[in-house]
N, CA, C and O atoms as a GROMACS GRO file, in nm:
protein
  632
    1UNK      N    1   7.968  12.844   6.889
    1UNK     CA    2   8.101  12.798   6.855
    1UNK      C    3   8.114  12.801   6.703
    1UNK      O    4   8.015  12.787   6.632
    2UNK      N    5   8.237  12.820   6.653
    2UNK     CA    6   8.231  12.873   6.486
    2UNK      C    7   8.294  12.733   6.476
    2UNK      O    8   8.365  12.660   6.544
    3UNK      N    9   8.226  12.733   6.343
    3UNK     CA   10   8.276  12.570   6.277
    3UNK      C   11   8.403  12.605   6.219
    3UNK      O   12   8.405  12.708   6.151
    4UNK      N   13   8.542  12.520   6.238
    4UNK     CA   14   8.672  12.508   6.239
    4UNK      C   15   8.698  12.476   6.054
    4UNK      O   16   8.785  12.515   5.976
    5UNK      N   17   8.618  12.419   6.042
    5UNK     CA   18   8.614  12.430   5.828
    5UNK      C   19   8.584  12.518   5.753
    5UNK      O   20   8.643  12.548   5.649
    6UNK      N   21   8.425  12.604   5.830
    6UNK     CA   22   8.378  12.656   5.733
    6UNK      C   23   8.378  12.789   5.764
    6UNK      O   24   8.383  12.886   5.689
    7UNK      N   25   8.372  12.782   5.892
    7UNK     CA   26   8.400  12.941   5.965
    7UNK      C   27   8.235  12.960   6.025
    7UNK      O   28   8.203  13.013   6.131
    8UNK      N   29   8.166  12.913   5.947
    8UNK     CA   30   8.011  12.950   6.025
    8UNK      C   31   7.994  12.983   6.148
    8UNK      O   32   8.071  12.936   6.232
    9UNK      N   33   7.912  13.052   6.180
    9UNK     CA   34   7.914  13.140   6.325
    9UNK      C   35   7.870  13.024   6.431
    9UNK      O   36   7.933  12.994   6.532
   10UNK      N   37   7.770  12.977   6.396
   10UNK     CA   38   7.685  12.906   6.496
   10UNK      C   39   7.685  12.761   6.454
   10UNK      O   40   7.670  12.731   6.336
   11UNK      N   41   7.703  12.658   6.564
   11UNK     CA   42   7.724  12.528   6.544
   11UNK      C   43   7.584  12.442   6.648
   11UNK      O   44   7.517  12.488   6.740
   12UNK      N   45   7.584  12.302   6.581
   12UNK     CA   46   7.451  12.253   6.713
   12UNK      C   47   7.557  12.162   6.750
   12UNK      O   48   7.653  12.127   6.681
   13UNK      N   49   7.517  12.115   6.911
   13UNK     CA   50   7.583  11.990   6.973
   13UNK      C   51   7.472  11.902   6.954
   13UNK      O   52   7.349  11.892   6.957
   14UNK      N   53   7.576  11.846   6.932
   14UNK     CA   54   7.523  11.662   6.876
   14UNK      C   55   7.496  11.587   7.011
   14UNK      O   56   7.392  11.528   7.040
   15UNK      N   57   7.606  11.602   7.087
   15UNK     CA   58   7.643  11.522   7.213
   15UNK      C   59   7.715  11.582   7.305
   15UNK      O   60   7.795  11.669   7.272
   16UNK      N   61   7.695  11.540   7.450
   16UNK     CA   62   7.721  11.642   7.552
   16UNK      C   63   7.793  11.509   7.650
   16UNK      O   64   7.717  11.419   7.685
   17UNK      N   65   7.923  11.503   7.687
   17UNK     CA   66   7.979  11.446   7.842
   17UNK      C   67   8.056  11.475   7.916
   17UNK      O   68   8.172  11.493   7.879
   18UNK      N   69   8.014  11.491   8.056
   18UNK     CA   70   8.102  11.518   8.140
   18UNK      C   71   8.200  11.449   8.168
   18UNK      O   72   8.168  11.330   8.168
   19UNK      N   73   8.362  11.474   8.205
   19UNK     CA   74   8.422  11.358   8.264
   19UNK      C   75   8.462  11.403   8.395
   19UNK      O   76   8.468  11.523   8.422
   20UNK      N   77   8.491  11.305   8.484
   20UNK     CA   78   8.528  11.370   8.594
   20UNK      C   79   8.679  11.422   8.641
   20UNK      O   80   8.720  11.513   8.713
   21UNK      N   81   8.716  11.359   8.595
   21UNK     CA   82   8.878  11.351   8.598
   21UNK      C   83   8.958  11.456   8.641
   21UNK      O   84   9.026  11.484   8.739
   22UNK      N   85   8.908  11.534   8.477
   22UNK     CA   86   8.941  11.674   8.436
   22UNK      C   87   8.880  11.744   8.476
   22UNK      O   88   8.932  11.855   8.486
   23UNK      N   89   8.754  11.734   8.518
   23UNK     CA   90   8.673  11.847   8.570
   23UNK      C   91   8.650  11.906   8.408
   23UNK      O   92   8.677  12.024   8.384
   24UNK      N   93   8.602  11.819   8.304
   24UNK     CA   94   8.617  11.922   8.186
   24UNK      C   95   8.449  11.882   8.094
   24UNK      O   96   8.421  11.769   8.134
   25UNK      N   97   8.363  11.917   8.017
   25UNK     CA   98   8.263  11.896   7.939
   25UNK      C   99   8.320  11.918   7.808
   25UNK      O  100   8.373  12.017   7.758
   26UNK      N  101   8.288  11.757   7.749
   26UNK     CA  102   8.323  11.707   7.635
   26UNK      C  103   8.202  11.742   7.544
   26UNK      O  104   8.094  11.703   7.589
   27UNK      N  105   8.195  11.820   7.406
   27UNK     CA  106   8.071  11.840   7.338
   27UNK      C  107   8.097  11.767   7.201
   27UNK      O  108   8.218  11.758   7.182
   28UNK      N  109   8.039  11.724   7.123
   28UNK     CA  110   8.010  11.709   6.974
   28UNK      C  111   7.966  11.782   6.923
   28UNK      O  112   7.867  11.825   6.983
   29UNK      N  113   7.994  11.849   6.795
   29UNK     CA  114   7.942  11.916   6.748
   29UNK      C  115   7.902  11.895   6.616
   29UNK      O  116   7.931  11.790   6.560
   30UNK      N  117   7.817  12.014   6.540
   30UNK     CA  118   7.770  11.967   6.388
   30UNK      C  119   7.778  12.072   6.326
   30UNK      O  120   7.754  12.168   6.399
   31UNK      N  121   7.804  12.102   6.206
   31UNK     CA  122   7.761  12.225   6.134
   31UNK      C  123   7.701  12.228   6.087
   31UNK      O  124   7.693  12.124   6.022
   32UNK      N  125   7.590  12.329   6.056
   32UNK     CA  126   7.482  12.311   5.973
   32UNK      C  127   7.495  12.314   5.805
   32UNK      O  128   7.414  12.272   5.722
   33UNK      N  129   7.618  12.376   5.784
   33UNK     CA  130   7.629  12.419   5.636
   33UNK      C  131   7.683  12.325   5.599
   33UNK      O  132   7.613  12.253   5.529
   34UNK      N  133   7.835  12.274   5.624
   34UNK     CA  134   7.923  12.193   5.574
   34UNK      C  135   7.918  12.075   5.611
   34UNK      O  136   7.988  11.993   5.552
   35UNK      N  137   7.822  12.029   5.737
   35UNK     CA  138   7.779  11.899   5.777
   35UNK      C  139   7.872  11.856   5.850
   35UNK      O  140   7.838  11.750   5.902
   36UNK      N  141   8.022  11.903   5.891
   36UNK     CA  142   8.157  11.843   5.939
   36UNK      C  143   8.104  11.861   6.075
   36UNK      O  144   8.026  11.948   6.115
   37UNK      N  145   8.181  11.723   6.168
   37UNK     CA  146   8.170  11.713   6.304
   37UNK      C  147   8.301  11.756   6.373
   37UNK      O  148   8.411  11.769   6.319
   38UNK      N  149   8.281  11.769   6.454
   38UNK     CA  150   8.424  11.838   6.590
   38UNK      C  151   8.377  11.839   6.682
   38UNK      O  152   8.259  11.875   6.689
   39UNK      N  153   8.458  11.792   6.811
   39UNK     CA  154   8.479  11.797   6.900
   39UNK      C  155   8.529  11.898   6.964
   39UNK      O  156   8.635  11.940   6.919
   40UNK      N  157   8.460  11.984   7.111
   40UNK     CA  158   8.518  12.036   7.210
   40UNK      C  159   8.540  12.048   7.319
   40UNK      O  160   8.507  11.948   7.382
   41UNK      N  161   8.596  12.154   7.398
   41UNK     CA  162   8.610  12.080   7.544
   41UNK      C  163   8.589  12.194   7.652
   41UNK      O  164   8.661  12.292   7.636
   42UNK      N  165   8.512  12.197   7.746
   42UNK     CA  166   8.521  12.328   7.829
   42UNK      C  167   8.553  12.309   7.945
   42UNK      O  168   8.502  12.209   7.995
   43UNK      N  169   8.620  12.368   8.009
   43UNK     CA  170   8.662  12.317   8.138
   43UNK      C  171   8.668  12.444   8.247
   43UNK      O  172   8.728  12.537   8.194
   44UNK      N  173   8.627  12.472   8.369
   44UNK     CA  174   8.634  12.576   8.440
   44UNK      C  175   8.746  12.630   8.486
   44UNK      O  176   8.829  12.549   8.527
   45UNK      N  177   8.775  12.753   8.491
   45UNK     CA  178   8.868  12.818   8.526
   45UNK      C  179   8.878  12.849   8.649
   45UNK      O  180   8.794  12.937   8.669
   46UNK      N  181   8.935  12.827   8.742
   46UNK     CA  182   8.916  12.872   8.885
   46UNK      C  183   9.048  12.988   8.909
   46UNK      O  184   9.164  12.974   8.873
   47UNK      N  185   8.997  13.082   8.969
   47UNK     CA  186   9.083  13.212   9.025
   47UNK      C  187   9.125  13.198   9.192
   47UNK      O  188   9.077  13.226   9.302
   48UNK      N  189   9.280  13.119   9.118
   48UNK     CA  190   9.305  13.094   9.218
   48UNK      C  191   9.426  13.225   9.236
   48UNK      O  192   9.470  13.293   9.143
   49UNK      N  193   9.462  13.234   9.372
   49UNK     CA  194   9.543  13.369   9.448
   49UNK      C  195   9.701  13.315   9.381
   49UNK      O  196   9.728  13.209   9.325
   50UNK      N  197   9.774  13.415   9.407
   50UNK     CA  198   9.903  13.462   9.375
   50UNK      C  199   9.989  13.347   9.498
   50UNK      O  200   9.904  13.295   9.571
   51UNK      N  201  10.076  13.319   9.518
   51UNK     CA  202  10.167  13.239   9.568
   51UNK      C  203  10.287  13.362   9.643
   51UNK      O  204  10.388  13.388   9.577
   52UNK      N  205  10.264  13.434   9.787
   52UNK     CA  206  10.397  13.482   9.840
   52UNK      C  207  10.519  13.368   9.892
   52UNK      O  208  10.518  13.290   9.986
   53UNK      N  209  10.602  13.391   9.808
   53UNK     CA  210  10.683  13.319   9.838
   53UNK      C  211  10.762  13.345   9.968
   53UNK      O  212  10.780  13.462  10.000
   54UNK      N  213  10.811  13.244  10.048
   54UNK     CA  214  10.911  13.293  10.150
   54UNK      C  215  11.002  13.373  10.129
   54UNK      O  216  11.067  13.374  10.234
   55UNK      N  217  11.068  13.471  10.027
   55UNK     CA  218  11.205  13.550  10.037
   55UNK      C  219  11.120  13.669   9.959
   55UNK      O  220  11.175  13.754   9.889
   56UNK      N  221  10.971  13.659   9.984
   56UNK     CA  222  10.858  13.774   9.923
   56UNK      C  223  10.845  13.798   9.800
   56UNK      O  224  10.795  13.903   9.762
   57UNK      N  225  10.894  13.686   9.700
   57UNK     CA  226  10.848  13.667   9.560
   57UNK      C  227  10.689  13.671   9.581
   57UNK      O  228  10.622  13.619   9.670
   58UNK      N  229  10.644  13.762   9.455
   58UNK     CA  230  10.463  13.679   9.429
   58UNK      C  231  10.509  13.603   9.246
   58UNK      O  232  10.575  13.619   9.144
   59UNK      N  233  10.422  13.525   9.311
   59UNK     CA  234  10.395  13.401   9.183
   59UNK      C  235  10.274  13.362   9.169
   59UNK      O  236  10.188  13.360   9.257
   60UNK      N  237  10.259  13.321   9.022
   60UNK     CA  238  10.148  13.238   8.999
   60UNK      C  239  10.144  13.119   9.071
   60UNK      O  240  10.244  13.056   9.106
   61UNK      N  241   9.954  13.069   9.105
   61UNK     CA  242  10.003  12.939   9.178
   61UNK      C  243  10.036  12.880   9.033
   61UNK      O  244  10.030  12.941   8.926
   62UNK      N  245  10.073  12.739   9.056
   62UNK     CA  246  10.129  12.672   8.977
   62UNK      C  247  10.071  12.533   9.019
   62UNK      O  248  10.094  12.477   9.126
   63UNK      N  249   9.989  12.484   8.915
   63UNK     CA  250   9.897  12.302   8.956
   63UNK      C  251  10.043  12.241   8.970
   63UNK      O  252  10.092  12.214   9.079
   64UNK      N  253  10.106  12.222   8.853
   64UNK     CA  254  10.177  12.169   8.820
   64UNK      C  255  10.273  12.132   8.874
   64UNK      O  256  10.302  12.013   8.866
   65UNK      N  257  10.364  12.231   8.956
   65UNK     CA  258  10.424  12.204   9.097
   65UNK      C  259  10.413  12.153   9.222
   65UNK      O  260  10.500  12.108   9.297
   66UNK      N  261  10.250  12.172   9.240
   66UNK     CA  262  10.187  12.122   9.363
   66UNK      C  263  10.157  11.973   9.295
   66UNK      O  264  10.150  11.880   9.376
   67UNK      N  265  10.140  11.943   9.161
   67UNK     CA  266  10.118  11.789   9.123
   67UNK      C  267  10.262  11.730   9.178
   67UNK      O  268  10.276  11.655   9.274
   68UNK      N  269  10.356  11.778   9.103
   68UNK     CA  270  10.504  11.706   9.088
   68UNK      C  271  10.524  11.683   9.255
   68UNK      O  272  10.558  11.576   9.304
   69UNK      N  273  10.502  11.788   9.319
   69UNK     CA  274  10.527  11.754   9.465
   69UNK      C  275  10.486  11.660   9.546
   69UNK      O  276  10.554  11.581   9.612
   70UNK      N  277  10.343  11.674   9.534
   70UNK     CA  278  10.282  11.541   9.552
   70UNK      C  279  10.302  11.431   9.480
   70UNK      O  280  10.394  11.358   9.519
   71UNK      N  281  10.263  11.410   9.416
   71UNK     CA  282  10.374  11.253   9.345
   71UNK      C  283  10.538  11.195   9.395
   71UNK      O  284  10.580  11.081   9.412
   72UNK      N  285  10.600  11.325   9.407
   72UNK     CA  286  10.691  11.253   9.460
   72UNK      C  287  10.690  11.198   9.618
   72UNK      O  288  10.762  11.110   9.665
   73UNK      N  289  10.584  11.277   9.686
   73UNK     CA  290  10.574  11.192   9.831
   73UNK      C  291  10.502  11.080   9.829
   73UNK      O  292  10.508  10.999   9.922
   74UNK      N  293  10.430  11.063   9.727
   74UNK     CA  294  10.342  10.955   9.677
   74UNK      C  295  10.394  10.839   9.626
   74UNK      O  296  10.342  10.728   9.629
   75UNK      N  297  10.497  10.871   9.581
   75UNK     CA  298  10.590  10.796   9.486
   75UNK      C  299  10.625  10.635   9.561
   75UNK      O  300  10.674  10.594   9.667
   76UNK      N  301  10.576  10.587   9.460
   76UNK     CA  302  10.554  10.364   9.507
   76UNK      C  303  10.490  10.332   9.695
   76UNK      O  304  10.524  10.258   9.787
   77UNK      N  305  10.383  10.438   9.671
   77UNK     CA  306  10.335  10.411   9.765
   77UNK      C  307  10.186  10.384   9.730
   77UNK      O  308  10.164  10.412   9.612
   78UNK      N  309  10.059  10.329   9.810
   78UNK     CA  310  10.011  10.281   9.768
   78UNK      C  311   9.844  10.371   9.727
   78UNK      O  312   9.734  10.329   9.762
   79UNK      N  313   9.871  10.497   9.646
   79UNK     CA  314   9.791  10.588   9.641
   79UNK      C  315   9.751  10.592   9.458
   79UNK      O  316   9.837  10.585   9.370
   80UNK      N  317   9.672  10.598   9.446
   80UNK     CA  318   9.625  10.598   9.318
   80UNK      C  319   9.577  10.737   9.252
   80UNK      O  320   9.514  10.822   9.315
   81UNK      N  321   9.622  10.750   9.095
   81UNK     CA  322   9.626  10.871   9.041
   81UNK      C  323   9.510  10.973   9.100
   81UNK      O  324   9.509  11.086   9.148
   82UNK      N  325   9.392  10.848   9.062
   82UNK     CA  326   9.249  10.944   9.110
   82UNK      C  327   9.261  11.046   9.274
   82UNK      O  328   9.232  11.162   9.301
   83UNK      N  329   9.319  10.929   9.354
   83UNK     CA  330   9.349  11.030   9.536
   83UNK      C  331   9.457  11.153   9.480
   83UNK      O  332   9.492  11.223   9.575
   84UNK      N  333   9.493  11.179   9.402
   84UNK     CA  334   9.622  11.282   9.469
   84UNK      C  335   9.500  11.367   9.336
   84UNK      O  336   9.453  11.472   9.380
   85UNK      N  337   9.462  11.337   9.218
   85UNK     CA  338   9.392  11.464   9.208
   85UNK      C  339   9.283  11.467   9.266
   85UNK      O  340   9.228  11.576   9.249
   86UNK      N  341   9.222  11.394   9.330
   86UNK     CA  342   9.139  11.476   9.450
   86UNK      C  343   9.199  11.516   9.538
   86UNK      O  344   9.115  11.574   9.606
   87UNK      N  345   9.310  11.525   9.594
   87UNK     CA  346   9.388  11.577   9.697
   87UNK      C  347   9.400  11.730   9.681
   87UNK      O  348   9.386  11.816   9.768
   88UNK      N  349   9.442  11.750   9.493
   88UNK     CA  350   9.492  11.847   9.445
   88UNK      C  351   9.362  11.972   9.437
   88UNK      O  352   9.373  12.089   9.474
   89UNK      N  353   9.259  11.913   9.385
   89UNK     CA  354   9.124  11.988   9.397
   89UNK      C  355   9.105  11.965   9.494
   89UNK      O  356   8.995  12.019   9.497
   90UNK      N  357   9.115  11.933   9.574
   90UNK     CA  358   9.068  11.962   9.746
   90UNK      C  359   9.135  12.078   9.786
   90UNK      O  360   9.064  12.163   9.842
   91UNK      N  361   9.282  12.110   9.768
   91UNK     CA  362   9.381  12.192   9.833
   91UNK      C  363   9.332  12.348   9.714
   91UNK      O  364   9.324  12.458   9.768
   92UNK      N  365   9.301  12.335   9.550
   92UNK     CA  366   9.256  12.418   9.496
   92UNK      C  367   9.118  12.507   9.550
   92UNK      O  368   9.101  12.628   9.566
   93UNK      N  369   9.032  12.394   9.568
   93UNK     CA  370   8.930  12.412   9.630
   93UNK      C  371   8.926  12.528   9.755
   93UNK      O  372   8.859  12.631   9.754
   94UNK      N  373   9.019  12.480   9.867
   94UNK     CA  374   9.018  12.557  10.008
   94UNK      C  375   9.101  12.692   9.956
   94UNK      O  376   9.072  12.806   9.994
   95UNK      N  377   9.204  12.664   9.867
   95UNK     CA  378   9.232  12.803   9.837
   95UNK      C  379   9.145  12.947   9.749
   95UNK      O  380   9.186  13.063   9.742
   96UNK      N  381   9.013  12.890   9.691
   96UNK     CA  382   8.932  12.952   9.648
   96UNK      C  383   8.823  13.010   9.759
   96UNK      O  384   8.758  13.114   9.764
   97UNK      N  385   8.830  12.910   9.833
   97UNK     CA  386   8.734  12.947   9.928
   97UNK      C  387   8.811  13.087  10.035
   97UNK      O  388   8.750  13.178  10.090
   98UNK      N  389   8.924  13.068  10.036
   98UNK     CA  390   8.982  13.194  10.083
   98UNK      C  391   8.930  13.307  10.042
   98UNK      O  392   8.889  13.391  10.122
   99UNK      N  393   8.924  13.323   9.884
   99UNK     CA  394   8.926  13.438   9.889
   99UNK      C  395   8.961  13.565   9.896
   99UNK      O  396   8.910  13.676   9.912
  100UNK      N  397   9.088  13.503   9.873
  100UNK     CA  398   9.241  13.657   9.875
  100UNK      C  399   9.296  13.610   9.734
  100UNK      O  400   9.298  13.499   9.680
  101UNK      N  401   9.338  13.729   9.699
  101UNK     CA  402   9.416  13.765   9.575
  101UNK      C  403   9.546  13.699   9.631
  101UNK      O  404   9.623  13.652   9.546
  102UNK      N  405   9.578  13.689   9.759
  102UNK     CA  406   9.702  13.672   9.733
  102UNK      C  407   9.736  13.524   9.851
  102UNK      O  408   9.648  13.531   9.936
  103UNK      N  409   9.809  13.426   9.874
  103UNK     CA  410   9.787  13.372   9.962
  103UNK      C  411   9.991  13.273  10.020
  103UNK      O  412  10.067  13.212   9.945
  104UNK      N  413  10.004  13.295  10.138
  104UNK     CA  414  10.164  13.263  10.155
  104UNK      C  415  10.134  13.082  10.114
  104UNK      O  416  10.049  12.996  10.129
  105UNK      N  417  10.332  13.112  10.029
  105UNK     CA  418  10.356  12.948  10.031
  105UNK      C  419  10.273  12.865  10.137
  105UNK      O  420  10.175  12.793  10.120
  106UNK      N  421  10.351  12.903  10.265
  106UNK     CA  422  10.344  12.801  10.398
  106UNK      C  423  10.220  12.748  10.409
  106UNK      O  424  10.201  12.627  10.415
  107UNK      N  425  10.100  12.862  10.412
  107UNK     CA  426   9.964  12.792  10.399
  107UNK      C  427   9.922  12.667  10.282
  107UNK      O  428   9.840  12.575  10.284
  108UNK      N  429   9.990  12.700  10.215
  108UNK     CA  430   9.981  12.584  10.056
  108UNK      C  431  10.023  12.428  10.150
  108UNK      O  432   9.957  12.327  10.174
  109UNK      N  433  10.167  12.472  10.187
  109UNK     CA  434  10.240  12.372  10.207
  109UNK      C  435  10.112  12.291  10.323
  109UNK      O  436  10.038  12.195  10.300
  110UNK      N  437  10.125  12.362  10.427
  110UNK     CA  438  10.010  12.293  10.544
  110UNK      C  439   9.881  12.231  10.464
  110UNK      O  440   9.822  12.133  10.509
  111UNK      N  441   9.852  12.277  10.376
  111UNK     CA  442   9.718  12.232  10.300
  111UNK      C  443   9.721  12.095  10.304
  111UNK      O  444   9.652  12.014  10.367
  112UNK      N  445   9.845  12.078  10.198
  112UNK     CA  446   9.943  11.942  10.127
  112UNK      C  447   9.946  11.878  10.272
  112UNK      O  448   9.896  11.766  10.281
  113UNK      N  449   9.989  11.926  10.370
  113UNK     CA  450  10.061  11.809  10.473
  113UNK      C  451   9.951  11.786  10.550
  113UNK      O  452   9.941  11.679  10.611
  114UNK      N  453   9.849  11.889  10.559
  114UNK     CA  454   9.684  11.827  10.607
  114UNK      C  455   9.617  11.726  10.536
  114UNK      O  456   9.547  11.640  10.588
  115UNK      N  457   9.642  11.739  10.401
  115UNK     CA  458   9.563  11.663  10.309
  115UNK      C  459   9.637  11.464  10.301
  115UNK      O  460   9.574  11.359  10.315
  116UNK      N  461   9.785  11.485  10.274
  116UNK     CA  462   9.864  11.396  10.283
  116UNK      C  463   9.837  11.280  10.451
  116UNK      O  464   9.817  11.158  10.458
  117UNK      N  465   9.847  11.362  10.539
  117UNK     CA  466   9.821  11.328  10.647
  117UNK      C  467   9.710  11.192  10.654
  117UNK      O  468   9.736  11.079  10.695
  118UNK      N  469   9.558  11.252  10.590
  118UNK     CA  470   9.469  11.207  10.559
  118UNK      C  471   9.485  11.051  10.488
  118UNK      O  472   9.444  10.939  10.518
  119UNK      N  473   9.573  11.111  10.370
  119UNK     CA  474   9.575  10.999  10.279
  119UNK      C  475   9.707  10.874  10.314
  119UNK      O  476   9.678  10.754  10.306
  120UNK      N  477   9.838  10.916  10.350
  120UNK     CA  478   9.918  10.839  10.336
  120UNK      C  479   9.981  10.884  10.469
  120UNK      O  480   9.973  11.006  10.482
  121UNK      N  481  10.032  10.832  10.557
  121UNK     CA  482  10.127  10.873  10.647
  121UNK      C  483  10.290  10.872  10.603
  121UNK      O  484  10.364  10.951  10.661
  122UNK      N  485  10.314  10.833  10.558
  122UNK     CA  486  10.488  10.757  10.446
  122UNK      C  487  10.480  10.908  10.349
  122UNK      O  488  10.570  10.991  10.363
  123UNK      N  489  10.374  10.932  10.259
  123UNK     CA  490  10.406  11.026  10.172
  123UNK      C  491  10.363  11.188  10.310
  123UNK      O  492  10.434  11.288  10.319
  124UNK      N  493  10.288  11.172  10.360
  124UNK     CA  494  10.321  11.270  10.494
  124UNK      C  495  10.480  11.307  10.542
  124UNK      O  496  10.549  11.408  10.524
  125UNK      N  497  10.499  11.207  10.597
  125UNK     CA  498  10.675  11.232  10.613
  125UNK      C  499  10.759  11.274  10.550
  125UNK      O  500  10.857  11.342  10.581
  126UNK      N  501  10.717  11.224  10.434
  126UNK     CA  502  10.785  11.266  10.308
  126UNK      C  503  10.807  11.413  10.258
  126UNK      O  504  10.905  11.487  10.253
  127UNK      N  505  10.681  11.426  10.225
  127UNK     CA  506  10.659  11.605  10.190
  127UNK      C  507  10.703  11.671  10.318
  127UNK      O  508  10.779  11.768  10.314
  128UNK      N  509  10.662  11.626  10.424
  128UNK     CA  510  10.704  11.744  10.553
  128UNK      C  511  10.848  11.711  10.568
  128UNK      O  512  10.899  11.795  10.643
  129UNK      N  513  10.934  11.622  10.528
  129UNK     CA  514  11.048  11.620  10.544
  129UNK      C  515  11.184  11.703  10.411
  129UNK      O  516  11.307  11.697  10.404
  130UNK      N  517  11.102  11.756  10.346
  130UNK     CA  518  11.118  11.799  10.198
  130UNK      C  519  11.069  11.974  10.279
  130UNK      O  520  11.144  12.068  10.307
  131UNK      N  521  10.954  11.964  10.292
  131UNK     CA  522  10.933  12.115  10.356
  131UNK      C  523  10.942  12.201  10.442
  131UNK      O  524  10.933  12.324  10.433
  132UNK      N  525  10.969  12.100  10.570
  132UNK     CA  526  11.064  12.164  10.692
  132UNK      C  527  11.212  12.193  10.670
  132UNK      O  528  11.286  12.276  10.722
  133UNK      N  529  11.238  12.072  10.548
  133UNK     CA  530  11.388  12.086  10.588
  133UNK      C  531  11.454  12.023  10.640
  133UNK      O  532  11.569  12.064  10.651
  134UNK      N  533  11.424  11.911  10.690
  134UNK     CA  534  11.461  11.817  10.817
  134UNK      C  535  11.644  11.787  10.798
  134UNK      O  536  11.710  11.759  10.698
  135UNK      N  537  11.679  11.805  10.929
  135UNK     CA  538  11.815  11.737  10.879
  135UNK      C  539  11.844  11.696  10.997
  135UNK      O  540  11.943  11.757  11.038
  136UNK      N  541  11.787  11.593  11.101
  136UNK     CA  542  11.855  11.488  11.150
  136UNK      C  543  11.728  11.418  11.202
  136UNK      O  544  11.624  11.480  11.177
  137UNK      N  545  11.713  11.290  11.275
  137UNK     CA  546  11.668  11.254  11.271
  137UNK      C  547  11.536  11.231  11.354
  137UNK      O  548  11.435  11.160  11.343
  138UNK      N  549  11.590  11.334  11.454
  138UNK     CA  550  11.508  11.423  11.600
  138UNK      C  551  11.366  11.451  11.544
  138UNK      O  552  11.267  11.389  11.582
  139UNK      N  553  11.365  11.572  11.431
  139UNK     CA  554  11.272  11.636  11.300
  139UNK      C  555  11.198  11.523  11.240
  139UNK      O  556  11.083  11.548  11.203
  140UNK      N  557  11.250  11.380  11.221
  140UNK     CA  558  11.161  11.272  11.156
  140UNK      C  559  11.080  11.252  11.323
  140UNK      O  560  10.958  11.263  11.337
  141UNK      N  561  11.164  11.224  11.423
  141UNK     CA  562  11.052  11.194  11.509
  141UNK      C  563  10.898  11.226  11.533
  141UNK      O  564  10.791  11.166  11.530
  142UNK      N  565  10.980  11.442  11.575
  142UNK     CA  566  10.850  11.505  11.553
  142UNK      C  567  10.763  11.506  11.479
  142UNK      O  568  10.648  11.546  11.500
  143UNK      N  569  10.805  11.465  11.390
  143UNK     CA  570  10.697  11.461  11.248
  143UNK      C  571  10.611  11.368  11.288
  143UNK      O  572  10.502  11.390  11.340
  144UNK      N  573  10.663  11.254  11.262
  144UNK     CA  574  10.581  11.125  11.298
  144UNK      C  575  10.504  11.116  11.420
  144UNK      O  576  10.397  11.054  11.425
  145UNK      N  577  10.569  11.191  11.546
  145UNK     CA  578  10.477  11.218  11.671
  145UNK      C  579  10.363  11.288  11.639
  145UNK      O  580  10.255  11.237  11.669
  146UNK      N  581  10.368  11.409  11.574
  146UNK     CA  582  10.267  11.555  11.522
  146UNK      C  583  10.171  11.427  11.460
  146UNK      O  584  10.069  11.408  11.527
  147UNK      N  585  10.188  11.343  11.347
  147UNK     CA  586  10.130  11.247  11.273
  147UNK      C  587  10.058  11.165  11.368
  147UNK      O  588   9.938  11.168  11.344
  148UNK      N  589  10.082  11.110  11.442
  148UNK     CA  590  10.016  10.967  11.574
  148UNK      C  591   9.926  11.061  11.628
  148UNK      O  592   9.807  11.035  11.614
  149UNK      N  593   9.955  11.160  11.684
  149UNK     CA  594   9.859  11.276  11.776
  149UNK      C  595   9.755  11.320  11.697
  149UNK      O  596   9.651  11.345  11.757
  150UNK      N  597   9.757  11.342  11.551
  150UNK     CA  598   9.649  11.383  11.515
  150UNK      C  599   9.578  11.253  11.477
  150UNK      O  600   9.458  11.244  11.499
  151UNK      N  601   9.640  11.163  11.428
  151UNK     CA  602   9.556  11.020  11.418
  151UNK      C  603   9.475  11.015  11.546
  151UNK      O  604   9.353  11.020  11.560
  152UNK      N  605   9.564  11.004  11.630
  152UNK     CA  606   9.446  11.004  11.801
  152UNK      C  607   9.326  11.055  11.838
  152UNK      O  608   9.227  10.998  11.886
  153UNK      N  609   9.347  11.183  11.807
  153UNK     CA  610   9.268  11.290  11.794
  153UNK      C  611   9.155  11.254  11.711
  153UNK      O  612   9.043  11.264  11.760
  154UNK      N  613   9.170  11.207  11.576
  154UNK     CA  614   9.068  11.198  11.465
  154UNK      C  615   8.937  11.033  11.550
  154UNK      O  616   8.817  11.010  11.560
  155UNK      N  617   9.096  10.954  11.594
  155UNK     CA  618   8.995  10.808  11.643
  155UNK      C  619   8.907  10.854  11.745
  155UNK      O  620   8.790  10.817  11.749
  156UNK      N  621   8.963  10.943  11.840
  156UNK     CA  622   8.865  11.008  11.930
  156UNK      C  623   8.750  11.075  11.923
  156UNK      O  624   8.664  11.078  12.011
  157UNK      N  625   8.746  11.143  11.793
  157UNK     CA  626   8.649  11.234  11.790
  157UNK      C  627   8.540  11.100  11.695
  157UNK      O  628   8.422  11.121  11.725
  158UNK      N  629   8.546  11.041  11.648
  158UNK     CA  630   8.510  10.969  11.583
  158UNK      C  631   8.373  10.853  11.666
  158UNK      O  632   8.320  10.763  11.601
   0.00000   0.00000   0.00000
């Protein structure tokens, strides 16, 4: 790493921490010439697939959208920052494990409403009522039925 003062090619770390949060490694650093300290940060890059959209757009995925989305089904419910980014690297996660360059919305969306499922039933409804589309109140049933059945399912196998 080149020192940010002096330009020197090569720097020593002082100090090394992981955080978890970010998924990122925090370093200290030193220069040997100019003695100045700095801080850096490395964090992994994951290659994640292209986003087909329903009307056959390709897109970048986008964290950032899949954050905002989730939060808002999340929203004053009783889920804490840390669950939805593990939710979020969970759903990053399975999409790496795919393994395609390219991968449809809908599968994203099911990820979210598998993962949600798990965590909140209220923010479940929520997002699937935002992503189906729902417009009467028949569509909240099913939802919430699809929701009890797989709860069943899970106490059963259990």
């Amino acid at each position: 790493m080149d020192c940010p003062f002096c330009r020197r090619i090569d720097t020593k770390v002082i100090d090394t921490r992981h955080t978890i949060e970010e998924n990122t490694v925090r370093r200290r650093r030193e220069c040997d010439d100019c003695q100045k300290r700095f801080t850096t940060y490395e964090r992994v890059e994951l290659n994640l697939p292209s986003v087909i959209k329903t009307d056959g757009r390709r897109v970048k995925f986008e964290e950032e959208k899949l954050r905002k989305g989730i939060l808002r089904a999340t929203e004053k419910r009783p889920v804490g920052i840390e669950q939805i980014e593990a939710l979020i690297d969970a759903i990053k996660n399975k999409l790496c494990d795919m393994a395609k360059r390219e991968v449809n919305a809908q599968i994203i969306g099911e990820l979210v409403m598998g993962e949600l499922a798990k965590l909140d039933p209220v923010a479940y409804v929520r997002f699937a009522s935002v992503y189906h589309r729902f417009e009467d109140l028949e569509a909240f049933r099913e939802a919430i039925s699809k929701l009890k059945k797989r709860r069943l399912t899970k106490e059963n196998l259990i």
